[in-house]
C-alpha positions in Angstrom: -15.7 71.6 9.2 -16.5 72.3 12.6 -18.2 68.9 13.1 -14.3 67.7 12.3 -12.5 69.9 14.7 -14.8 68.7 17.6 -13.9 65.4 16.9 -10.6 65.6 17.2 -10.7 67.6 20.4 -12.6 65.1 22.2 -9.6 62.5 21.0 -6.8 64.4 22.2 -9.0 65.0 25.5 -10.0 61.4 26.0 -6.1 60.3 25.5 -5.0 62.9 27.9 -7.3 62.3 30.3 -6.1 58.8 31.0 -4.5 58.3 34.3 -0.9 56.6 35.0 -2.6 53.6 35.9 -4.7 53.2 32.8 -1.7 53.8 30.7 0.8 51.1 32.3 -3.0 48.9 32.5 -3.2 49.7 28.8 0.7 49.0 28.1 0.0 45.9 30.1 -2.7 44.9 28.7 -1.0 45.4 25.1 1.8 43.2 26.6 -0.4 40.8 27.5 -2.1 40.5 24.2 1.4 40.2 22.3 2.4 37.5 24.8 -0.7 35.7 25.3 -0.5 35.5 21.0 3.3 34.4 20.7 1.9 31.7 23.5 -0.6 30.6 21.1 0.9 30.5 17.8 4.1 28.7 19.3 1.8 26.5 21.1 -0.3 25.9 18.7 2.7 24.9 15.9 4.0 22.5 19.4 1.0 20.9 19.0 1.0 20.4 15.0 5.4 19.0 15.4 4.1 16.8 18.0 1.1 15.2 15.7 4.1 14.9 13.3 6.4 13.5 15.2 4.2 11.5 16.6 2.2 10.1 13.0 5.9 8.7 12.3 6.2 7.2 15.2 2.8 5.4 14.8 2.6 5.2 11.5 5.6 5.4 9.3 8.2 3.7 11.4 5.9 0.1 11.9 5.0 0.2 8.3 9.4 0.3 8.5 9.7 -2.6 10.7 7.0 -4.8 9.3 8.7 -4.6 5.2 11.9 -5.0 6.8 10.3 -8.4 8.8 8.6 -9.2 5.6 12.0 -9.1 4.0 13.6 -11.8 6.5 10.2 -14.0 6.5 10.9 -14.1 2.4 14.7 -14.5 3.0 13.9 -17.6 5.3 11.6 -18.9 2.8 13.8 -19.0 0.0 15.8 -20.7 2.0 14.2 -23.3 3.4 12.8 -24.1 -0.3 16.1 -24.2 -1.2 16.9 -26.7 1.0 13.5 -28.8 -0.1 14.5 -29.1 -3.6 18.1 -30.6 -2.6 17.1 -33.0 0.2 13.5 -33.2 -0.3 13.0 -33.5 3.1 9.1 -32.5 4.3 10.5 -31.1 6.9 11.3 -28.1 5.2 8.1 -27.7 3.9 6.8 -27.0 7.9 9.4 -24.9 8.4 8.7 -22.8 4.9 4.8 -22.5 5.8 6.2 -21.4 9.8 7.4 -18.4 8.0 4.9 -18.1 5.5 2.7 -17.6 8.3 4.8 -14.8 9.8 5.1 -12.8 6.3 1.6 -13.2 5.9 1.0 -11.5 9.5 3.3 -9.2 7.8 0.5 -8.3 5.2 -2.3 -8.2 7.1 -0.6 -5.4 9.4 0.4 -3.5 6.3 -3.0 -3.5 4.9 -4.3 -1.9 8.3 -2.4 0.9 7.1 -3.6 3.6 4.6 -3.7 1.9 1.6 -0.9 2.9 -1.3 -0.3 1.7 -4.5 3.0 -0.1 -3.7 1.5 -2.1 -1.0 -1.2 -3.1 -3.3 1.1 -4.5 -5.6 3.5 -5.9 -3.1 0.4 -8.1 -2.1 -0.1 -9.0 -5.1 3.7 -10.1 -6.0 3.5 -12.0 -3.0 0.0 -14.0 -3.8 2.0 -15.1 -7.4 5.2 -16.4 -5.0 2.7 -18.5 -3.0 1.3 -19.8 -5.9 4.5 -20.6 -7.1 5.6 -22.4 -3.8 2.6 -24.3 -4.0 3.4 -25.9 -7.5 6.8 -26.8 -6.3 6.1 -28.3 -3.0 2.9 -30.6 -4.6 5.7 -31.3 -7.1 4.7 -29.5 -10.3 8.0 -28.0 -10.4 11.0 -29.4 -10.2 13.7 -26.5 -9.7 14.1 -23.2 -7.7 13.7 -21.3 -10.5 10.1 -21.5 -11.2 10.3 -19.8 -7.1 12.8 -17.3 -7.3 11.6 -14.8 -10.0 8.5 -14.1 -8.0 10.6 -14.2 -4.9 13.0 -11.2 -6.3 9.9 -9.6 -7.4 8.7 -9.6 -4.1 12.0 -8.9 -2.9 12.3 -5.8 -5.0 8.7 -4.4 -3.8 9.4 -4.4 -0.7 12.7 -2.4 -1.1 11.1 -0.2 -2.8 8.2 0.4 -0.8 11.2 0.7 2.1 12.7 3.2 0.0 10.4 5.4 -0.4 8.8 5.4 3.2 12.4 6.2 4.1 12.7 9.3 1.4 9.3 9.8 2.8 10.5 10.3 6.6 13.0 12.4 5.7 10.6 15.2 3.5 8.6 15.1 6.6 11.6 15.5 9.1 12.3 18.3 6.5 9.2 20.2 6.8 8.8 19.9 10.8 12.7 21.4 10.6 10.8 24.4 8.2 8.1 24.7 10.7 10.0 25.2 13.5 12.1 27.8 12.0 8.8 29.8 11.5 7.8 28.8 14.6 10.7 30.1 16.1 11.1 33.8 14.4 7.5 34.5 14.4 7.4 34.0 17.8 10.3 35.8 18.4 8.8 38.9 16.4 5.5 38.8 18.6 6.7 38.7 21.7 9.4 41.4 21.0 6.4 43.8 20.2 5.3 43.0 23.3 8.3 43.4 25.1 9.0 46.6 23.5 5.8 48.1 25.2 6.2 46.3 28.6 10.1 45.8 28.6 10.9 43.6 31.7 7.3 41.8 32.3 7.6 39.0 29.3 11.3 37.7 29.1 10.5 35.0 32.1 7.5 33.8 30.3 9.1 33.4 26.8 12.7 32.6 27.5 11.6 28.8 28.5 9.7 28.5 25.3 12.6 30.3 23.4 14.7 27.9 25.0 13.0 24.6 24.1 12.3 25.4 20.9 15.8 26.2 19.5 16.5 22.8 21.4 14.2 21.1 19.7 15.2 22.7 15.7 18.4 21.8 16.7 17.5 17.9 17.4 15.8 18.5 14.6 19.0 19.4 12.1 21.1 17.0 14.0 18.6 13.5 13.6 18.0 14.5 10.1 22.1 14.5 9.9 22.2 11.1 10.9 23.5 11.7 14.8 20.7 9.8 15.8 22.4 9.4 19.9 21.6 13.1 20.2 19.0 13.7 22.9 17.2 17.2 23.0 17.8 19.0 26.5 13.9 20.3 27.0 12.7 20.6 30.6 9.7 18.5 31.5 6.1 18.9 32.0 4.5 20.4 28.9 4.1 19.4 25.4 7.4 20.5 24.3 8.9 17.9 26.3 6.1 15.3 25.2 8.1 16.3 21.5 11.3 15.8 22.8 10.4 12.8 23.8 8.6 11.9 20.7 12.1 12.9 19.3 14.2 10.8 21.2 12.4 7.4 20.2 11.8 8.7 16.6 15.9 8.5 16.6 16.4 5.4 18.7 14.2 3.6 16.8 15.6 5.3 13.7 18.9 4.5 15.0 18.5 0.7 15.2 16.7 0.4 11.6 20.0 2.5 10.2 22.1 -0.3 12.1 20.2 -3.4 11.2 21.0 -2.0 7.4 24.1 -1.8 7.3 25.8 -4.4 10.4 23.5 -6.9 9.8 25.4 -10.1 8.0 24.1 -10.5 4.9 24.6 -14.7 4.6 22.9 -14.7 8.0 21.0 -11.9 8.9 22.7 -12.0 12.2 23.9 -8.7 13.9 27.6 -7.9 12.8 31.1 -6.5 14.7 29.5 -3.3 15.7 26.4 -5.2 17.0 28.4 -7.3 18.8 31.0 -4.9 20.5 27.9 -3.1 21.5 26.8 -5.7 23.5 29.8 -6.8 25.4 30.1 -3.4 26.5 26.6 -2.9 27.5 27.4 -6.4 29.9 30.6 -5.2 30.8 28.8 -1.6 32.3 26.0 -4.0 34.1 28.3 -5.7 36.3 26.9 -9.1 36.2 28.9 -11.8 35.2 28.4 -13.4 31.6 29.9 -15.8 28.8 31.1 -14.9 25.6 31.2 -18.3 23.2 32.8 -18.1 20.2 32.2 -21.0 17.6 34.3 -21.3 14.8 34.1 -24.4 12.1 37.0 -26.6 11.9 37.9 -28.0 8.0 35.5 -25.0 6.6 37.9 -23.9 3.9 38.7 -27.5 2.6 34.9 -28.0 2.5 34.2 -25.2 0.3 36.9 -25.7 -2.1 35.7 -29.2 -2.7 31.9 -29.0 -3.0 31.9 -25.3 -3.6 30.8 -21.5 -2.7 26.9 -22.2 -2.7 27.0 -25.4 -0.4 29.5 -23.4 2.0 27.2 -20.3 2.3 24.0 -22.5 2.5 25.8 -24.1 5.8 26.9 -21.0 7.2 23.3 -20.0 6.7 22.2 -23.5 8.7 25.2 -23.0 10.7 23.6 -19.6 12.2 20.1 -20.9 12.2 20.6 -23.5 14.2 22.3 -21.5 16.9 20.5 -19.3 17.2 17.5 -21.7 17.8 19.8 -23.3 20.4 20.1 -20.0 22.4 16.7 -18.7 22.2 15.4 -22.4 23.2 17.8 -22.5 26.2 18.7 -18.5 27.1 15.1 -17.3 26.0 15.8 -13.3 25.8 19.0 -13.1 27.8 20.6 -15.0 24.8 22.7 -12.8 21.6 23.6 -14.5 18.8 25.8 -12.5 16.2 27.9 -13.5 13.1 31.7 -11.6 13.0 32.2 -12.9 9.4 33.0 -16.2 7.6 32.5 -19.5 9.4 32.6 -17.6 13.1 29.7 -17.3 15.2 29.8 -15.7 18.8 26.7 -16.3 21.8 26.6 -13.6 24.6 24.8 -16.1 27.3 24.0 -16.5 31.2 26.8 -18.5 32.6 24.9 -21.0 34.1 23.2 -21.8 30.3 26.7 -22.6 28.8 26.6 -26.2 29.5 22.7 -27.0 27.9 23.8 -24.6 24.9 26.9 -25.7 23.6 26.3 -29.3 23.9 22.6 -28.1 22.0 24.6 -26.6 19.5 27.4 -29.6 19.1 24.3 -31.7 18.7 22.7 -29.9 15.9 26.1 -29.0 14.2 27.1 -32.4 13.8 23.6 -33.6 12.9 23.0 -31.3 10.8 26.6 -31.8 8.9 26.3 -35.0 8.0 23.8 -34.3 5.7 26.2 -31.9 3.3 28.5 -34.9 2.5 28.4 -37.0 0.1 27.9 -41.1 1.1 31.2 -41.9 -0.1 33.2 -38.8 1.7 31.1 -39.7 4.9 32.3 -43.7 4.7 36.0 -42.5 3.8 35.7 -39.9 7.4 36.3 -36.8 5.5 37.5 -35.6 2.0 41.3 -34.7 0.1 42.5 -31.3 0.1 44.9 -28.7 0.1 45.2 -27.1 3.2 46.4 -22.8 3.2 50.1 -23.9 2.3 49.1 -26.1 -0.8 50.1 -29.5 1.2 47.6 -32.2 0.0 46.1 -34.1 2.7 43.1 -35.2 4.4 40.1 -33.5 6.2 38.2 -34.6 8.5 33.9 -33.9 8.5 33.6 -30.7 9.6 33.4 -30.2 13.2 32.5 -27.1 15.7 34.7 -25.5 18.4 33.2 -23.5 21.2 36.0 -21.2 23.5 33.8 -20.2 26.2 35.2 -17.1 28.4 32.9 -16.3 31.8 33.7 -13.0 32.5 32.4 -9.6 34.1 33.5 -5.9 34.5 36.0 -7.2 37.4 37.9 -9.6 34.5 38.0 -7.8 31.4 37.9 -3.8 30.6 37.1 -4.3 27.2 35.3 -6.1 24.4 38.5 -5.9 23.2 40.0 -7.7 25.9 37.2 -10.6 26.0 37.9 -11.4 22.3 41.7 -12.3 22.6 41.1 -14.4 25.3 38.3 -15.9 23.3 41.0 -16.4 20.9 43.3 -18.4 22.5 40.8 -20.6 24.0 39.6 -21.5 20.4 43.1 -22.5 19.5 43.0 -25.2 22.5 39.4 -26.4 22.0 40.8 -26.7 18.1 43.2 -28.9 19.1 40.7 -31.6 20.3 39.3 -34.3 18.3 35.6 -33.6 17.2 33.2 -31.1 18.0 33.6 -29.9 20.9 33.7 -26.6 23.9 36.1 -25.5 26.2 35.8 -23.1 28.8 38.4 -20.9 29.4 39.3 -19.1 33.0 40.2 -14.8 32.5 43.3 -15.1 34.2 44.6 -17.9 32.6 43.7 -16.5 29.1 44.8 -12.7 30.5 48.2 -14.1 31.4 
């Protein structure tokens, strides 16, 4: 009992014995301690959003890219067997193995990844579509058939596997979202402890990190709601702003997979309206001077009425191949191709490659052309039909018109502008016998 009473006497002594400067040293220290831990655990979460962030960057999204190149190499495949089995022209069989090639590069970058069960199967949909491609091109099978239920096996695999990487992304841009709302209200509930017992020594430190993490859950909410052009405001020089950064190409790259999806043409694969406008402004804002071609088919409709929907789309399909090869042969990256819908093609090129691409493309066109007529329609210069109004008379072979406008921010304000220029231009250069390109001065076509 005594023992007990002397204890506590030396307590209260010790505590009261403490000078002003031990106590505010103590209370700092204690502030200290409560800051130095918010630093950590916030730090220390920083760290695990940025190795999340930063897996999908390296991991998730290729694995993206390469099924959605997978998808076009099959695509281009198809087609070019297609066009084997009607022409039986060896060419085709180059061109098929060309992209062969590039789906099987697809594959072997996939299986670098951790292996899943889709992709496992996905290979081995793909090994029975090459076995089926050999049989028909060594001539064991006659029809597309025999190829294109393996190829929509394939087909589906890989939409599935693209599926559920995508649901995938989203869980995990769901639970980085979770864990920087922990992040941020433990954090806060540290460093207000702190605060409490040193008010006016920690709000400098903290408000920064406060600062950049709201910034950051709020990029989060807003990418995972689709507003991929977002771009978290976070200060640079720490790894907050190494995951901001790791933020911002997460959603431009997430950005440009959602757009491929859904602008893309899908005769064509080429980049759609939205694609296109995007462009044109993007020149426009540059300054430097450019031409905007816009092809359109003469005789397309009459064509398709008389040898029907499949042979139309397969020469649209040929149609948009075959410029684009022109462009990237002649404008090498400066060149855009895109495909606003039907039997109209536009090329966003350097003005001084107008010349060498057009006349590329009127070579292949008409080339190419010759081959979806019949011998008798090609003797008699064209085929019978009923033009819009339900007049019978005759058509021509098909032909391609180019309307070529060189223009620059100083000409034209808007993509806007640029296309109903285009516009009447095309109406001229359809008035001329053949296939042919005109080119078209912005203040005569402004007026």
């Amino acid at each position: 009992m005594s023992e007990t009473a002397s204890t506590r006497t030396s307590s209260r002594f010790s505590l009261s014995n403490l000078t002003l400067i031990q106590k505010i040293t103590a209370g700092y220290a204690a502030m200290a301690l409560f800051t130095a831990a918010a630093l950590v655990f916030s730090s220390y979460n920083i760290y695990r959003s940025t190795n999340i962030s930063r897996d999908i960057a390296n991991n998730e999204l290729p694995v993206i890219g390469t099924l959605i190149e997978l998808r076009s190499s099959l695509l281009a495949q198809e087609s070019f067997a297609g066009k084997y089995i009607i022409l039986r022209d060896p060419a085709f069989i180059d061109l098929f193995h060309q992209r062969q090639a590039e789906a099987q590069a697809s594959l072997t970058m996939l299986e670098r990844t951790p292996p899943t069960s889709d992709l496992k199967e996905l290979k081995r949909l793909y090994l029975e579509y090459q076995k089926a491609s050999e049989k028909l091109f060594s001539g064991h099978s006659a029809s597309n058939g025999a190829l294109r239920t393996p190829a929509l096996r394939v087909l589906n695999a890989i939409d599935t596997s693209y599926l559920k990487r995508r649901d995938k992304l989203k869980v995990v841009l769901a639970r980085a979202d979770e864990q920087q709302k922990r992040t941020v209200w433990w954090t806060i509930a540290i460093s207000c402890t702190g605060f409490l017992l040193a008010i006016g020594v920690a709000p400098v430190v903290t408000y920064r990190t406060f600062g950049a993490i709201r910034e950051l859950q709020s990029a989060t909410h807003r990418i995972a709601a689709g507003d991929f052009d977002y771009r978290p405001e976070v200060p640079y020089g720490d790894e907050i702003s190494d995951l901001a950064r790791d933020f911002t190409k997460m959603a431009a790259r997430l950005k440009v997979l959602e757009q491929m999806s859904l602008d893309a043409s899908p005769l064509t694969r080429l980049p759609g309206n939205i694609a296109i406008e995007r462009v044109l402004e993007e020149r426009l804002q540059s300054g430097a001077p450019f031409a905007f071609c816009y092809a359109d088919l003469d005789n397309f409709k009459p064509y398709g009425d008389h040898y029907g929907y499949a042979k139309g789309s397969e020469l649209l399909r040929l149609t948009g191949d075959l410029i684009q090869a022109a462009v990237k042969e002649n404008g090498g990256s400066e060149g855009f191709v895109g495909h606003v819908g039907g039997d109209d093609f536009v090329m966003v090129i350097p003005v001084d490659l107008v010349t060498p691409v057009c006349e590329e493309v009127i070579r292949s066109f008409n080339a190419e052309v010759a081959k979806h007529y019949s011998p008798e329609d090609l003797r008699a210069g064209g085929i019978e039909g009923s033009d819009r109004y339900g007049v019978h008379r005759f058509f021509p072979v098909m032909t391609i018109s180019i309307a070529v406008i060189v223009c620059g921010r100083d000409q034209f304000a808007s993509a806007v502008e640029i296309a109903r220029a285009a516009a009447k231009v095309k109406d001229r250069a359809k008035g001329k016998t053949g296939s042919t390109y005109l080119i078209g001065t912005p203040e005569s076509e402004k007026a």
